[in-house]
C-alpha positions as CSV (number, residue, x, y, z in Angstrom):
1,X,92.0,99.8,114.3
2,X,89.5,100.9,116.7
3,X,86.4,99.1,118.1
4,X,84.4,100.4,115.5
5,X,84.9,98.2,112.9
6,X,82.7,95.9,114.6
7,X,80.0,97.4,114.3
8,X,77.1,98.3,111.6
9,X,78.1,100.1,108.1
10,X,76.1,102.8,109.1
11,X,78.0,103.4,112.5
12,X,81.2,103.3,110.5
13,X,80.1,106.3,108.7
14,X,79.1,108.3,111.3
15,X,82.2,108.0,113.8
16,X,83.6,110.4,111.3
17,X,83.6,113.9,112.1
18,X,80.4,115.3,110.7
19,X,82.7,117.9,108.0
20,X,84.3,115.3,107.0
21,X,82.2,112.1,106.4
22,X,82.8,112.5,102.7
23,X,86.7,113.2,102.4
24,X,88.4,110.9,104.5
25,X,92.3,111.1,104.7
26,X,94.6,108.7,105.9
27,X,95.2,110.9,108.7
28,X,91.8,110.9,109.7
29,X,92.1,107.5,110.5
30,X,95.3,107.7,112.5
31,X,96.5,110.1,115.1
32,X,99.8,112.5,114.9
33,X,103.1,110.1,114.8
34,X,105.0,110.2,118.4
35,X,108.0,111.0,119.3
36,X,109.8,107.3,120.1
37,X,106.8,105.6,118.7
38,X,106.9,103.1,116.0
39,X,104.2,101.6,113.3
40,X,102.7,98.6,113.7
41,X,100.3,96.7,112.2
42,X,96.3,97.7,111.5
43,X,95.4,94.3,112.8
44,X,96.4,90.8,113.9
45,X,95.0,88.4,111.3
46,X,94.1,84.7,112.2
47,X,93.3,84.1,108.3
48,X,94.4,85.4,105.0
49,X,93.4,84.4,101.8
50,X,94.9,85.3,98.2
51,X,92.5,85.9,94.9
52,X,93.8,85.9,91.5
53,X,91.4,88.3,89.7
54,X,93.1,90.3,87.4
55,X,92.1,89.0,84.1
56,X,95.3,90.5,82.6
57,X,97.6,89.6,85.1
58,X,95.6,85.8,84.8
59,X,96.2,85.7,81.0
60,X,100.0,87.3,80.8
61,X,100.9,84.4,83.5
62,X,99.0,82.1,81.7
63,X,100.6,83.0,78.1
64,X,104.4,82.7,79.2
65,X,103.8,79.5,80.7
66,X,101.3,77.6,78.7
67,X,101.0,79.9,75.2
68,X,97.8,82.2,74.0
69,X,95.8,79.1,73.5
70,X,95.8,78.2,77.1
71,X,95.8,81.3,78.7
72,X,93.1,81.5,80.8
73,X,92.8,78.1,82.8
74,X,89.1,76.7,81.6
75,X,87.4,77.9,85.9
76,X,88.9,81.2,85.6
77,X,86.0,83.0,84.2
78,X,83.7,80.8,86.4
79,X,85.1,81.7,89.9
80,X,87.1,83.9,92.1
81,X,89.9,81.4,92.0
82,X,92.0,82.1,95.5
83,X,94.4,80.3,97.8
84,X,95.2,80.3,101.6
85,X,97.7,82.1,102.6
86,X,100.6,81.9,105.9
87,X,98.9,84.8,108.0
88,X,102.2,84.5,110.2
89,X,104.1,86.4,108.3
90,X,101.8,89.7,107.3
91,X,104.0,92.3,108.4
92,X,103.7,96.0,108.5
93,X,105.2,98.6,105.6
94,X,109.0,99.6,106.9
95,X,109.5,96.1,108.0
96,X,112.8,94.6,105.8
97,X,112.4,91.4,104.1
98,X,114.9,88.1,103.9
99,X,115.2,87.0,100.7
100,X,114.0,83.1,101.0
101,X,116.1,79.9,101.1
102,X,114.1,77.2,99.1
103,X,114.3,74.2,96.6
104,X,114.3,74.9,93.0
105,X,114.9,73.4,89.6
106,X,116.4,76.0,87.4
107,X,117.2,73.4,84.6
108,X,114.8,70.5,84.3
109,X,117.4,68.8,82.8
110,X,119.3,68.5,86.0
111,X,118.2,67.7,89.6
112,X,116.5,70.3,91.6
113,X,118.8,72.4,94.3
114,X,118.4,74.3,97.0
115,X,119.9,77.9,98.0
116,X,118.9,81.6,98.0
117,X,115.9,82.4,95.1
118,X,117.4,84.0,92.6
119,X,113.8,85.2,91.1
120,X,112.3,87.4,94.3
121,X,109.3,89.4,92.6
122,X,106.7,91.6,93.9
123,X,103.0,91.7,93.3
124,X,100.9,95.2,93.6
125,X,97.8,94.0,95.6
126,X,95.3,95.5,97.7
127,X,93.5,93.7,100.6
128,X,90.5,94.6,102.9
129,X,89.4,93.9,106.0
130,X,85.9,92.6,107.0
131,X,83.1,94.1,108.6
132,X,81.5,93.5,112.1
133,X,80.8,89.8,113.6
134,X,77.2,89.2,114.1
135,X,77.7,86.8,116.9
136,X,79.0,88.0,120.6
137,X,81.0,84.4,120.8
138,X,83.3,85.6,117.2
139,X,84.4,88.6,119.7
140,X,85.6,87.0,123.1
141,X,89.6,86.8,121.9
142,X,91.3,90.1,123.2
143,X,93.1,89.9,119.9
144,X,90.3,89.6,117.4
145,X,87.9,92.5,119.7
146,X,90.1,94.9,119.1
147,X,90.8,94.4,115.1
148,X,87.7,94.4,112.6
149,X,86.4,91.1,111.1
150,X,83.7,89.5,109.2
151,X,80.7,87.5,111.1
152,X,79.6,84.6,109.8
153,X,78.9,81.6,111.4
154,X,80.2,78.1,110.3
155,X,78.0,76.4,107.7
156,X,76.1,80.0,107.4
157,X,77.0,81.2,103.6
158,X,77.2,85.4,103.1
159,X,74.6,86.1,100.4
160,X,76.0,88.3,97.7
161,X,73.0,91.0,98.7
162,X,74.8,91.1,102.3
163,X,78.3,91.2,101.5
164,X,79.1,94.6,101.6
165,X,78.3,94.4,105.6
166,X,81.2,92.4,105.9
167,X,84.3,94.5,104.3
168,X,85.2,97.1,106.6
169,X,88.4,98.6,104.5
170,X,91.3,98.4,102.7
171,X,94.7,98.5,102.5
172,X,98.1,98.5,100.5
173,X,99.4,95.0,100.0
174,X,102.9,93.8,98.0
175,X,102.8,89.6,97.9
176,X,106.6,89.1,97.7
177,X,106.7,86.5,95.4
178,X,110.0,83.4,94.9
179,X,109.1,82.5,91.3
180,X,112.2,80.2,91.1
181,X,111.0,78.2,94.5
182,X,107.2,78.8,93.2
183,X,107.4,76.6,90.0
184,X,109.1,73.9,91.5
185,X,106.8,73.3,93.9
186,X,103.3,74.7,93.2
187,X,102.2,71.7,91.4
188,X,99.7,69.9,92.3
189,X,98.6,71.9,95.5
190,X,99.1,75.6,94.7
191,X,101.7,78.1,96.4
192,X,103.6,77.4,99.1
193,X,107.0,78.7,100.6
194,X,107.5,80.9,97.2
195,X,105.1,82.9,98.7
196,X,105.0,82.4,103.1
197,X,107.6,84.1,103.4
198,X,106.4,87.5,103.8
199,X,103.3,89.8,102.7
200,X,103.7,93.4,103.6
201,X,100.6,95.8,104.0
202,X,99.9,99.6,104.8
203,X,99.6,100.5,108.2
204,X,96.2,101.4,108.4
205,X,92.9,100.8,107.2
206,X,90.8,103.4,104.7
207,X,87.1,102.6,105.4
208,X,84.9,101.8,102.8
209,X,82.1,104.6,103.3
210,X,85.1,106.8,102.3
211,X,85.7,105.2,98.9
212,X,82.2,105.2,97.9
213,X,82.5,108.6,96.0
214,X,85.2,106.3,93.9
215,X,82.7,103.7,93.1
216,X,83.0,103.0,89.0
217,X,80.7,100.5,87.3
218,X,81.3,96.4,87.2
219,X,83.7,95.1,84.5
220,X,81.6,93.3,82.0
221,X,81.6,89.5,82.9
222,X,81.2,86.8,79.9
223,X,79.8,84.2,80.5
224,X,77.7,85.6,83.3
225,X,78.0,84.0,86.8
226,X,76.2,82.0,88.3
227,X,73.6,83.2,90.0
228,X,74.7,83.2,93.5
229,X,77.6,85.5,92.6
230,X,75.7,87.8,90.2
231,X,74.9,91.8,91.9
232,X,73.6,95.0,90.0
233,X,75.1,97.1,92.1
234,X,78.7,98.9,91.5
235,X,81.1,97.9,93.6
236,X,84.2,98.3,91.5
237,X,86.8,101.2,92.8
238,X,88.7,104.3,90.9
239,X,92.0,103.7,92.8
240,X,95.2,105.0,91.5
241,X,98.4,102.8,92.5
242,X,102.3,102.6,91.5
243,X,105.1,101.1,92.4
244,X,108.5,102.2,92.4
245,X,111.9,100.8,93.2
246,X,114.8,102.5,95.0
247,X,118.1,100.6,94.5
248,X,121.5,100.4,96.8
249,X,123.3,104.1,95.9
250,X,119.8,105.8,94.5
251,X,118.5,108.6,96.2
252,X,115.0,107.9,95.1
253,X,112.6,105.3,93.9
254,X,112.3,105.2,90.0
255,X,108.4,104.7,89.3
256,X,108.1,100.8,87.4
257,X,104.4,100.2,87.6
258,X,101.0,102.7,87.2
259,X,98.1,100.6,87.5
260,X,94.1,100.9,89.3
261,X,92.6,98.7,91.0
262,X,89.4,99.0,88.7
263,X,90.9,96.5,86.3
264,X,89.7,93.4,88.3
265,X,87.2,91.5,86.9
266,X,85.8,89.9,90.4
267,X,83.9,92.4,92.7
268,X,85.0,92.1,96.4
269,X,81.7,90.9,96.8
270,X,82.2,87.9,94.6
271,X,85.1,86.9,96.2
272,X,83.5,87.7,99.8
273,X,80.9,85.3,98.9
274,X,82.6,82.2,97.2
275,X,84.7,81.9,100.1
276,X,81.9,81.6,102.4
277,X,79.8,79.6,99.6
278,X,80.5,75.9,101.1
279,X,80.0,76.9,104.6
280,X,83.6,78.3,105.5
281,X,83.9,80.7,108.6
282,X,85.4,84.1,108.3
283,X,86.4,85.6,111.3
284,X,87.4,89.1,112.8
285,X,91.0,90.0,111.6
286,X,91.0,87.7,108.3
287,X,92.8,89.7,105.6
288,X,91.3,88.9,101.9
289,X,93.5,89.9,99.3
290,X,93.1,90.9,95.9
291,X,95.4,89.3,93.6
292,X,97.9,91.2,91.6
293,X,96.6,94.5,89.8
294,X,97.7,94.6,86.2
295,X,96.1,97.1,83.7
296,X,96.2,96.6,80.0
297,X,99.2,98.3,79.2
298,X,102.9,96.7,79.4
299,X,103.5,99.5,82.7
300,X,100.4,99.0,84.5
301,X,101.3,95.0,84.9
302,X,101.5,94.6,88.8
303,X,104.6,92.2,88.9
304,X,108.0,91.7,87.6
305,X,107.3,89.1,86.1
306,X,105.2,90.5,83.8
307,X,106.6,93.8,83.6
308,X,110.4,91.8,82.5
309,X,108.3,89.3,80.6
310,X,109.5,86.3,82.2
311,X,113.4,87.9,82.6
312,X,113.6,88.5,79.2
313,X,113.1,92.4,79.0
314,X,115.0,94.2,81.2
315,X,113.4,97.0,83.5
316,X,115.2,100.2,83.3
317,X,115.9,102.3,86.3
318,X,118.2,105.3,84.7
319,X,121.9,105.6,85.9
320,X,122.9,102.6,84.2
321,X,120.8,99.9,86.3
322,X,117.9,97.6,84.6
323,X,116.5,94.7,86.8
324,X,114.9,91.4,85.9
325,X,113.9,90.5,89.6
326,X,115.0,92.4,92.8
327,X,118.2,92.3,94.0
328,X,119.3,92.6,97.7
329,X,119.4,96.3,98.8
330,X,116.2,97.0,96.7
331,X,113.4,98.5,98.2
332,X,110.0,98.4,96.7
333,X,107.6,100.9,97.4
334,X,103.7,100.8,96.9
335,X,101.5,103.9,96.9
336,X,97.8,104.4,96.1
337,X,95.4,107.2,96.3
338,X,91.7,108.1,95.2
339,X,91.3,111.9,94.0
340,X,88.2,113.4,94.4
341,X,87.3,117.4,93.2
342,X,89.8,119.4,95.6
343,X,90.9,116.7,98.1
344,X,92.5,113.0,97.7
345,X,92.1,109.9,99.9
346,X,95.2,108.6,100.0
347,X,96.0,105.1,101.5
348,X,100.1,105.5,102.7
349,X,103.3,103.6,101.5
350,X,104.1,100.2,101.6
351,X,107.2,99.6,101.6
352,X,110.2,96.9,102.1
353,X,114.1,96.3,101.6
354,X,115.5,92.8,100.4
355,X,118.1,91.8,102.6
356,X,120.2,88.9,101.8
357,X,118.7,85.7,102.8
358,X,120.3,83.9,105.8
359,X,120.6,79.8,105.4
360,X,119.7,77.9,108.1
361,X,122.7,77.4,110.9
């Protein structure tokens, strides 16, 4: 990404070409592909942070593994609950991914063991990168001049009423997920190598001044937030996404997933402003994520997991093949797009093959 991105929300807007400051394409953003020339990624994150905030997606999780009863955990309607996430291994859409070597315990009758993960998922996301720094010093890296980031100071919260300066874009984002290496080790501390292994996003950036004409109201939120995290104004999007999986020997992708993105229940300004709540320091290039997108319906959940219920339902792809979790040769395939009266924003693919995973020498 250009310059730009560091500066005001009103300069984003008009470095667009005057005709076409309302419909913004994905090529507007980038120029005509090369001859020789490759993809790489819209920027070099330093951070990356994960939310969990789709209520559905929350509550199906929560039902397989601790019934209906428990199915929200007692914070989740509180908070944008998030982790922190292994910025290291972001890579761009195209790039192929390993399947991971990890410890698991697949019976919990027996010791754990290690080896390949036999449960890779997916998780349909989308992330966004954050507006201009407001301090020269957060620009002096080469690396983090030329990408966009957020700008504020350490031990200097964003007020919910300023947030919006802060998120530049978005983008496509698939959280590969090891659920087998996951539950064995996520307890007490959260995720760790079932998810560091790789998170794939789009290769460029759609602006936010061009989703605006997309903007759909708040979900309802009961019980209301607390106040710092409370805002009147809309700031929920009308983005259409699927995924779809292309198997070893098919000749297309078979569409397993139709979801939007205007089934979270936290705002990107919520979650822009809890993390910087106690003080915390985001900087030019951090990636903030969404969490997975699931919809109400059993083929708008965002994962695998959901979408097999826990293995138990098989997914059918047509010719014969069903999955429960991918298999090596798959390759997943994310697409979203916004359509407007007469022209669409679209936001690209995201894409990745599983390759078998490679133990250590």
């Amino acid at each position: 990404m250009c310059l730009c991105s560091q500066l005001s929300t009103t300069s984003w807007g008009w470095a667009r070409p005057p005709g076409r400051r309302r419909a913004l394409s994905c090529r507007t953003c980038c120029p005509p592909a090369r001859p020789g020339c490759g993809t790489t990624r819209s920027c070099a994150s330093g951070d990356y942070t994960d939310f969990y905030s789709s209520r559905q997606h929350a509550a199906n999780v929560g039902i397989m593994f601790r019934g209906k009863d428990n199915a929200l955990m007692p914070n989740w309607l509180h908070l944008p609950v998030g982790y922190h996430g292994r910025a290291s291994s972001i890579v761009v859409s195209g790039t192929p991914i390993r399947r991971p070597m990890g410890q698991m315990r697949p019976d919990d009758s027996k010791p754990p063991v290690y080896g390949p993960s036999k449960l890779l998922d997916i998780e349909l996301e989308m992330a966004r990168d954050l507006g201009r720094p407001v301090s020269p010093d957060l620009t002096r890296s080469p690396r983090q001049a030329f990408f966009v980031g957020p700008g504020n100071r350490l031990g200097e919260p964003i007020p919910i009423s300023k947030a919006q300066e802060h998120i530049f874009g978005m983008v496509l984002m698939n959280d590969w997920s090891a659920r087998d290496i996951q539950r064995w080790e996520y307890v007490p501390l959260g995720p760790f190598l079932g998810k560091s292994f790789a998170t794939t996003i789009s290769p460029w950036v759609v602006p936010m001044e061009a989703l605006m004409p997309f903007v759909v109201p708040n979900p309802e939120q009961d019980p209301k937030p607390l106040p710092y995290l409370c805002h009147d104004q809309p700031y929920t999007f009308d983005i259409k996404l699927s995924v779809a999986l292309r198997g070893e020997g098919m000749s297309q992708g078979v569409p397993i997933c139709k979801s939007n993105f205007k089934h979270m229940y936290w705002t990107m300004l919520q979650q822009l402003t809890h993390h910087s709540v106690n003080g915390c320091n985001l900087r030019p290039g951090d990636l903030l994520a969404s969490g997975t997108i699931s919809g109400p319906e059993p083929d708008s959940f965002g994962s695998m997991l959901e979408l097999s219920w826990r293995g138990t339902q098989p997914i059918e792809l047509g010719i014969g093949q069903t999955r429960r979790f991918l298999q090596d040769g798959d390759e997943v395939i994310i697409t979203g797009h916004c359509q407007g009266d007469g022209y669409r924003v679209g936001f690209g693919h995201c894409t990745g093959k599983v390759l078998p995973a490679l133990p250590p020498a």
